[in-house]
N, C-alpha and C positions, 0 to 999 in steps of 0.2 A: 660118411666114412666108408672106404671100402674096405672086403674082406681083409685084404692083405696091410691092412694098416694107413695104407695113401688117401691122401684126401679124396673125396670125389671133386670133380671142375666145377660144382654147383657150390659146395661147399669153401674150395678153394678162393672163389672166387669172393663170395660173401666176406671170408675172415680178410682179403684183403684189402676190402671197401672198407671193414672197420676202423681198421689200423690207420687208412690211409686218412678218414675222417676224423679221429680220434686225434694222431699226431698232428695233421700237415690243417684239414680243413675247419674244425673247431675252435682253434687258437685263432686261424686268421678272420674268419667271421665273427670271433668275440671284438678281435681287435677293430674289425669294420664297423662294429655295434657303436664300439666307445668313440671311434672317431666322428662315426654319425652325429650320437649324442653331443660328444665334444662343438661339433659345428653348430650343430640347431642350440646348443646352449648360449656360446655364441653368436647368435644373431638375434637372443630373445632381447628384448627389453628388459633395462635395470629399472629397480624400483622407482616411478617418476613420479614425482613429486608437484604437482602444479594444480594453481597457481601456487605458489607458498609467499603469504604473506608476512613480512617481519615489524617487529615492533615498533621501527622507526618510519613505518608508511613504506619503505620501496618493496616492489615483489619483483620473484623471480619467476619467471614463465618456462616451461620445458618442454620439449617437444621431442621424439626417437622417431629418428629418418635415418638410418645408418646408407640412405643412397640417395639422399637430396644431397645437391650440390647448393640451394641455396634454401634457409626457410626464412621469414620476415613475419614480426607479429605486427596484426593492428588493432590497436589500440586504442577504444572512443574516447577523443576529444585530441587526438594527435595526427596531424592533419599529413603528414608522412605516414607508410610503413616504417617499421624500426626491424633494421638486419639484425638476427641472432649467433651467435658465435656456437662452433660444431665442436664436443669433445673425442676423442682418441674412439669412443666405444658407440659413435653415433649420437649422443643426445645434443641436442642442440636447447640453448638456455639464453636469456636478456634477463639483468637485472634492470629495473626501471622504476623510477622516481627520487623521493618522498611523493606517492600522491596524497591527493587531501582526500578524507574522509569522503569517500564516495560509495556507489555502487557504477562500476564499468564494465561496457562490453568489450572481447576482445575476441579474434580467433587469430591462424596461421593462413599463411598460402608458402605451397612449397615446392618449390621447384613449379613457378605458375599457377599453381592446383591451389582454392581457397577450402579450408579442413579446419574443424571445429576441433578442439579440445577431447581428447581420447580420455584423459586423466579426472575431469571437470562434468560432473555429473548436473552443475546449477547452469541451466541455459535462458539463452533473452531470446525469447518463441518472435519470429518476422514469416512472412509468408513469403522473401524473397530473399535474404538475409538471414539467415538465423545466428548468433552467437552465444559463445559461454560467458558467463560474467564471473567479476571477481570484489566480492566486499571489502573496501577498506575502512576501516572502524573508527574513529575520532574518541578522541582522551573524552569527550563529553555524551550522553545520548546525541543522536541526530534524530529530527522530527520524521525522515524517512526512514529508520530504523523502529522494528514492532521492539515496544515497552509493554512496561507491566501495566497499563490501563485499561477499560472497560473497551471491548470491540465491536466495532461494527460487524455487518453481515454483508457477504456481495452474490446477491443472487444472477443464476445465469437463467435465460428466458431464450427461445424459439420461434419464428415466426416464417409467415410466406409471404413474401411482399409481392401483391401485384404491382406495385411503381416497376422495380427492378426487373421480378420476376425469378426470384427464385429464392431456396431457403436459408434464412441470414437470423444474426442473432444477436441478441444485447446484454449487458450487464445492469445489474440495478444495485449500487449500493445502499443500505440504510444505517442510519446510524445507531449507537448504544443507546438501549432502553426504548426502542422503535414500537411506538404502538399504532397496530394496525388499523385500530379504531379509532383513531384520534378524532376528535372535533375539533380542535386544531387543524386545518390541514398544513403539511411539509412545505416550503420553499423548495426547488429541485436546480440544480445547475447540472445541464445539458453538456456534457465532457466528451470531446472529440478525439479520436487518437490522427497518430499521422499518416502517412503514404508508407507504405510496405506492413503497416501493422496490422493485428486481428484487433476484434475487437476489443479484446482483454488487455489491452496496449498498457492502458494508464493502471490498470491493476497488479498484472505478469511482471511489468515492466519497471511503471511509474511510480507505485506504492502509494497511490492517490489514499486505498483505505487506512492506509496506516496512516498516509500522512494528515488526513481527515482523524483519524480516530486521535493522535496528540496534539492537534490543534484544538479539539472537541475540549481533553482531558487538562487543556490549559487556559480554557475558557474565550478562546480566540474565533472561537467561527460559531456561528447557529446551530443548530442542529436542522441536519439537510439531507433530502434524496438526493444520490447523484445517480443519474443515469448515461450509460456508457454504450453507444448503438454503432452498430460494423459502418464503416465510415465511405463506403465504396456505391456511387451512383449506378456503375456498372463495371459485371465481371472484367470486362475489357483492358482496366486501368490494372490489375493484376498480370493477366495474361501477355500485356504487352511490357510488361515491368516496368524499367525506366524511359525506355522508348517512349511510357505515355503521354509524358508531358510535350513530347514534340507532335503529340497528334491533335489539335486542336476541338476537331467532333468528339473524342472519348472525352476529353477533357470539360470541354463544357457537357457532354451528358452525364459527366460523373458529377460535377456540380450539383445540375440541375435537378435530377434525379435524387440525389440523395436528400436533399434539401425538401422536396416531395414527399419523399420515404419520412423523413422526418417528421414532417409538418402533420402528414394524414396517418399517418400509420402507427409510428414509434408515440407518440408526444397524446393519441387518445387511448392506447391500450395502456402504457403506464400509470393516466391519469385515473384510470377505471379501475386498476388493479391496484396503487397504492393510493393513500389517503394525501395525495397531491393537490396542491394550489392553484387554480388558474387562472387567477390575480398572474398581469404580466409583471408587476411591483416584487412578486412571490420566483418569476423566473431569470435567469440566467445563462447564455451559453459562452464556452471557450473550450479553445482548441491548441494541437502544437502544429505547426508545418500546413499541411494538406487538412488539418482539422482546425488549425488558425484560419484558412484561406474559409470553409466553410460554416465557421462561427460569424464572420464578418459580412461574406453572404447572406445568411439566416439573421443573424441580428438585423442588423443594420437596412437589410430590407421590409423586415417584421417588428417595427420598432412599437407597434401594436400588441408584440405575444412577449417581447425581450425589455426586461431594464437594466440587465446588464452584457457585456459582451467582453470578452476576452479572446483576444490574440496573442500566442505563443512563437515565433519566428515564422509568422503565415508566408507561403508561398503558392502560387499558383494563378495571383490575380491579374488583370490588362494593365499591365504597368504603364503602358502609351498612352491609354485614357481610361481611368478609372470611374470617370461617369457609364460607362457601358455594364460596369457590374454593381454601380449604386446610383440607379439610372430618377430617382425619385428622393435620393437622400437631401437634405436640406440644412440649416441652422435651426429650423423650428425642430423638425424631426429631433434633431442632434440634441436639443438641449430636453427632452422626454426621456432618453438615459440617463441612468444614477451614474453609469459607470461606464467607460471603453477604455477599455487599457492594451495598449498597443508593447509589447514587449520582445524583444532580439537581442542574442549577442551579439557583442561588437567583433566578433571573428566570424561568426555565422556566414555564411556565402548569400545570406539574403536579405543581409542590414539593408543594402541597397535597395532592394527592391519597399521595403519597410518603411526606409526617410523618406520617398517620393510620395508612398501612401500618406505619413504623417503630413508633407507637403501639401498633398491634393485637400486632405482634412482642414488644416489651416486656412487655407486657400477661400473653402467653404464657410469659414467660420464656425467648427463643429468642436468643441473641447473633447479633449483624450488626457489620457496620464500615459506618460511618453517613458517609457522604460528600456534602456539599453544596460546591459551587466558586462565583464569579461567572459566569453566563452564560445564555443561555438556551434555547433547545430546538435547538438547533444540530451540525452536523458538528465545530463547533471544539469543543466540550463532550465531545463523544463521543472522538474521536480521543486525549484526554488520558487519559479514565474508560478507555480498552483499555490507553494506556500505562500508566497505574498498577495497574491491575488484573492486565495480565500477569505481570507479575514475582513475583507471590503466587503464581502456580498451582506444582503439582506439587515443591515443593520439600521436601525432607526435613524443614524444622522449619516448622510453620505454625499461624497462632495465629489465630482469628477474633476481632476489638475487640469486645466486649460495649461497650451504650452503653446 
């Protein structure tokens, strides 16, 4: 302030920056704040709700893409994607079914882009593949769903395989009341997963121990190691993903190789570590898909180490001539199994390749138990073919279906 009463121009200047912020600039940066906030509120996601399952079996799926122009769920065991319908604020939702009592994979692709379940914290682990699943419950127990009964244990194991050549790993189940000193030794069935899975397939996935532990607690299977070993010959059949089936060298060295891995590697470190059987009467192997195709290998050529063998929807073998991959197999061979059970959905994409094998088998004069169900290349397929299949193994009378 100066003497004479005037402002000074420093001062001047100052009161009228206040004014002008105070009036004109404050109001409108508050308003800029709310309209910001207004927007981003706006574009957040409403509370989404997925999957949500209702009590007459259909679920609803939801997904928030406020700028896809198309999303489509899919759905395991539905042989289409199924389009979703878009609301006002972005979410996109399919109501879908009654399904039956299952457990299903599903994810989104949206606007092209394949995207898992943001909302769904229960995932089905693939190494090429991965999706979220969604439980749906049956008015009754299901033998795949955990009950109140005594539990098995599923140990996980480490190893280096020189066949392959690198660090791989396996599953060992045992069952309730498992004594590690037994003088008894275990019966063990050799459990293969498919093509894109880890080795915890039948476990993560399939519910093999549950479905072992209410089989157990109903008096329907033996008590059994199952052993669960990474199912891949070589890295390769990974890396090349689907493509691998069109390469025939990965393809037979993932065979090959695994079946190696198995034989020298997996099949004496478990023997040595669990109080295992090596009575071949005492062994078992089966498999789904790419672990069907390698049950059928290993068995069936080692009808020396295996009395039982199971095939899950196997795929991968010379369907032109299947002498090439059961280059020794016979009717004498054939009738030294208790059991080969050949099982496929009737929707599967690989029934076909399946009938020609049972063909070629007949052919030979080799008895099988010829199992076709509704469904198609699916966990819910497979999870039944273990239930049924189990209760055969290792039992004192046992008859294999000639068909």
């Amino acid at each position: 302030m100066s003497r004479d009463g005037i402002p000074a121009t420093g001062d001047w200047l100052l009161a009228t920056c206040t004014i002008y912020y105070s009036v004109i600039m404050k109001p409108l940066l508050a308003a800029l704040l709310l309209l910001c906030a207004a927007i981003a509120l706006a574009q957040q996601p409403p509370d989404v709700v997925s999957p949500d399952v209702q009590p007459d079996g259909k679920v609803t799926f939801r997904f928030f893409d406020s700028g896809a122009k198309e999303v489509l769920l899919l759905l395991e065991g539905e042989p289409k994607p199924l389009p979703m319908t878009r609301d006002a604020s972005g979410l996109w939702s399919l109501t879908f079914g009654p399904l039956a009592p299952e457990i299903y994979g599903y994810s989104f692709i949206a606007d092209g882009v394949y995207l898992m379940d943001p909302n769904n914290p229960d995932i089905k682990p693939n190494l090429i593949s991965p999706q979220n699943t969604v439980h749906v419950p049956g008015t009754t127990p299901q033998l795949w769903e955990v009950a109140d009964v005594p539990h098995g244990v599923v140990h996980h194991h480490f190893y280096k395989s020189k066949v392959v050549g690198d660090e791989r790993d396996y599953f060992v189940y045992t069952p309730p009341g498992f004594d590690p000193k037994a003088k008894t030794k275990y019966p063990v069935l050799y459990l293969l997963h498919g093509y894109s899975d880890r080795a915890d397939g039948w476990t993560a996935v399939g519910q093999a121990n549950v479905i072992l532990d209410n089989l157990l607690a109903q008096g329907k299977v033996k008590p059994m190691i199952v052993v669960m070993p990474l199912g891949y010959g070589t890295p390769e059949m990974i890396k090349l993903k689907w493509n691998a089936w069109q390469n025939p060298e990965a393809k037979q060295l993932n065979f090959d190789n695994f079946r190696k891995a198995l034989l020298t590697e997996v099949m004496p470190q478990v023997e040595n570590a669990y109080p295992i059987s090596a009575k071949r009467e005492d062994r078992a192997i089966a498999g789904l898909s790419m672990g069907g195709a390698e049950s059928l290998l290993t068995g069936l050529n080692n009808v020396d180490k295996f009395s039982y063998v199971g095939a899950f929807s196997s795929g991968g073998l010379s369907s032109d001539d299947f002498s090439k991959d059961f280059p020794t197999l016979d009717a004498k061979q054939g009738a030294q199994l208790k059991t080969l059970w050949i099982a496929c959905g009737t929707s599967d994409h690989l029934i076909d390749l399946n009938r020609q094998l049972k063909a070629w088998l007949k052919s030979k004069s080799i008895a099988f138990t010829d199992i076709e169900t509704p469904g198609a290349h699916t966990w819910q397929v497979w999870r039944n073919n273990l239930i049924n299949f189990a209760p055969l193994l290792f039992q004192s009378k046992q008859s294999a279906a000639a068909t």
